[in-house]
Residue, then its C-alpha position, 0 to 999 in steps of 0.5 A: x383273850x377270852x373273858x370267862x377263861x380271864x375270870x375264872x385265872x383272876x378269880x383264883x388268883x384273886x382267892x388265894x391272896x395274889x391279886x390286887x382288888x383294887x384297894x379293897x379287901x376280899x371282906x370288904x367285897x362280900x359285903x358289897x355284893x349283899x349291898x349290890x344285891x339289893x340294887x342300892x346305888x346312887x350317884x357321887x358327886x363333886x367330881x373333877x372330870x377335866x378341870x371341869x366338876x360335876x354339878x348336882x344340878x347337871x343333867x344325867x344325859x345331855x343329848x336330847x331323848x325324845x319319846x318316840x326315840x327312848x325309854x328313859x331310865x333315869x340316868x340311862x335312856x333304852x332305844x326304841x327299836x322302832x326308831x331303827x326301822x329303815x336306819x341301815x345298819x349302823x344305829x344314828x347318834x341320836x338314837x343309840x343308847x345310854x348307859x350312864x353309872x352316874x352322870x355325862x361329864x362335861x369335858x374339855x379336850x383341851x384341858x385332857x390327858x391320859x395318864x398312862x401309868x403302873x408297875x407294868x410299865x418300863x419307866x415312869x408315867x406317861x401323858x398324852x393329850x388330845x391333840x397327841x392321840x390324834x396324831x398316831x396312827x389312827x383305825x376305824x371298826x365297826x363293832x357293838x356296845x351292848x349293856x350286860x343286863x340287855x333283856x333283863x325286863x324278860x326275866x320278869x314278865x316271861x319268867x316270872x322271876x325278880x332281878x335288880x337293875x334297869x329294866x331293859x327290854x331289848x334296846x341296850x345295844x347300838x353297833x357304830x363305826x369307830x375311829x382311834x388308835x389301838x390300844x396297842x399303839x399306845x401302850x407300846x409307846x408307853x413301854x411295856x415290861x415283860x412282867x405286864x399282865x393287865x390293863x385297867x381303863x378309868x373313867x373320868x364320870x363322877x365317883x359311884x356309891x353304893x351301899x352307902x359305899x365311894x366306888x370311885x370311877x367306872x373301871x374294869x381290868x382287861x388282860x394284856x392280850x386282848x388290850x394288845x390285839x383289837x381295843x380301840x381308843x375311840x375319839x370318833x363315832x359314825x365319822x363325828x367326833x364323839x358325842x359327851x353321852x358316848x365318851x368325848x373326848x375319848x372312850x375305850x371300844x373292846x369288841x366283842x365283850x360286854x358293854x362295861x368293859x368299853x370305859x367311856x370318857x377315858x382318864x386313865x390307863x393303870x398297866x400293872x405287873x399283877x393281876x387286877x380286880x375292881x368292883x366292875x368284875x367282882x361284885x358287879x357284873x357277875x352272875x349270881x344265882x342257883x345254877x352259879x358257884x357261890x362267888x359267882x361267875x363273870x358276865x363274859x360274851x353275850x347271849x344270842x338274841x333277836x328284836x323286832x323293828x316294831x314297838x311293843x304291843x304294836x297295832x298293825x294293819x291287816x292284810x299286807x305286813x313286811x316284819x323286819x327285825x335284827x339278830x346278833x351274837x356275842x360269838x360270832x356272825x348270825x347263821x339262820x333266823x326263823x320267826x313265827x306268828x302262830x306259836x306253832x309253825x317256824x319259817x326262815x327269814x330273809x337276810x338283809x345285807x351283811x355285816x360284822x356284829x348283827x344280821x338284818x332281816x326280813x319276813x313277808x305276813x298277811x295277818x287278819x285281824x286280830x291278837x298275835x305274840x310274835x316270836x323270833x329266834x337266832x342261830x349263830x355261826x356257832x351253832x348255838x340257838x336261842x332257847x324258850x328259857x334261861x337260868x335265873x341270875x340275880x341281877x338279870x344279866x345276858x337273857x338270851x331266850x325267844x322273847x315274846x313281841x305281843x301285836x294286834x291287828x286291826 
């Protein structure tokens, strides 16, 4: 159930010979984490999603990102959180964000299926298609999908520290309501052996290279009792059906653990009697650093973190100001939210609502004019409190400190 305890069993099971890294060798996967390490990646192309193959010259995101919604990063687009201001507390389609390893497929439900096969399993390989999918016994959760590497710009311009990756501010998250099937009502139908211990999600998004390396498709492993207890297989998204850029025609939702372990465009589900590794848990996705072991430590829950619904270097009116934000948590619910305005002083801010992922809030301000660093800090149910800073890693993964929100006042 728990990520970091799932790594650290796979990762000696993985070291002493007993785990299948998903073709790759142990050598094989040291020197593709030097190449990670260097933040080389490239997207593959020719692949078959659905009967339909990717195209060189199809865009990375279909949906449109318009400037005052997105940052966009090349294959990935960050939301503005300015664009949040007075949504509620789901984040709209068009506005959620998008984290793409290589390209959106395009897809037809139709021609889809979910092929549901592995030595974990009582007999052979089994498909269902779309229309299967929708026919069982459907649920809705509200949950987040938040990218690992959420804050990693902080790193840099607070820290002063170099990381790789895509320079997300604080915009890689978006909370939904989804609807599907449990994952559970799907891999009991399929027929599980006692001797079953993990389930891997594949994605039908074309194959990752990096490294001058094929990866193949985005795919991450999960321990059968958290497939077992609240994974989703989502087909819709805030009572639509997905959109292309957040999984059609169906995605994996695992709440609660990051934003990589939630596959989108579902293709397959490996069930296996022996432990699993892929590239997504090894060298992607880990924390490499000083204050790591050498083979690195798995990016589990996340950090506690807390953003304005105002852009970045905003300019202000003087007098009057409500400052509204949001605070969330990977272990649980917000308890307390403090903001300051002069650097020095510290007052709580109201709550707005109540949900299950993050905490809407809100805070009365009479600035004059002038330059101001606006600063916001969380406590969750766990009594954990975001700190002034955090230990470097690498590839910038889970900054969880204050960040520092520059205004000017006119």
């Amino acid at each position: 159930m728990d990520e970091a305890q799932y790594d650290r069993t796979r990762l000696a099971q993985f070291l002493a010979g007993e785990a299948r890294a998903d073709g790759l060798s142990r050598r094989g996967l040291m020197r593709l984490s030097a190449a990670v390490g260097v933040g080389v990646a490239a997207g593959g192309a020719g692949a078959s999603v659905g009967g339909a193959p990717a195209r060189a010259a199809d865009p990375p995101i279909l949906k449109p990102l318009p400037a005052e919604l997105f940052t966009v990063f090349g294959t990935n687009a960050e939301t503005r959180w300015e664009a949040l201001r007075d949504t509620g507390y789901l984040v709209p389609v068009d506005r959620f964000f998008v984290r793409n390893h290589t390209l959106t497929p395009r897809i037809d439900a139709d021609a889809w299926r979910l092929r549901i096969s592995g030595s974990g399993l009582r007999g052979g390989p089994v498909e269902l298609t779309y229309r299967d999918l929708r026919h069982l016994p459907s649920d809705t959760i509200t949950a987040a999908v938040e990218c690992a590497g959420n804050g990693r710009s902080f790193f840099t311009s607070q820290q002063g520290q170099t990381v790789s990756g895509t320079a997300w501010k604080l915009g890689a998250i978006g909370v939904a309501r989804w609807k599907g099937v449990r994952l559970s009502t799907v891999l009991k139908r399929a027929g599980l052996r006692r001797a079953a211990v993990d389930v891997q999600p594949v994605g039908l998004d074309p194959d990752f290279v990096t490294g001058g390396v094929n990866l193949g498709p985005v795919r991450r492993p999960l321990p059968l009792d958290k497939a077992l207890h609240d994974v989703l297989l989502a087909y819709e998204m805030n009572g639509e059906p997905l959109p292309p850029d957040h999984g059609f025609p169906v995605r994996v939702v695992v709440p609660n653990w990051i934003g990589i372990a939630s596959i989108k465009w579902l293709g397959q589900l490996e069930v296996s009697a022996e432990p699993l590794f892929s590239p997504w848990n090894t060298q992607f996705y880990r924390l490499f650093g000083p204050a790591y072991p050498t083979d690195g430590e798995l990016v589990s829950r996340q950090t506690v973190k807390s953003a304005f619904e105002l852009p970045w270097e905003a300019s202000l009116a003087a007098g009057r100001q409500v400052l509204r934000g949001r605070s969330w948590s990977g272990n649980g619910r917000i308890r307390r939210v403090e903001v300051s305005t002069d650097g020095r002083t510290w007052r709580p801010a109201r709550p707005i609502g109540h949900g299950p992922v993050w905490q809407r809030w809100e805070l009365p301000w009479h600035p004059a004019p002038g330059a101001y660093t606006l600063r916001a800090r969380a406590t969750d149910v766990t009594g954990v409190t975001q700190p002034e800073t955090v230990p470097h890693n690498t590839l910038g993964y889970l900054f969880g400190a204050i960040v520092r929100h520059p205004v000017t006042v006119v």
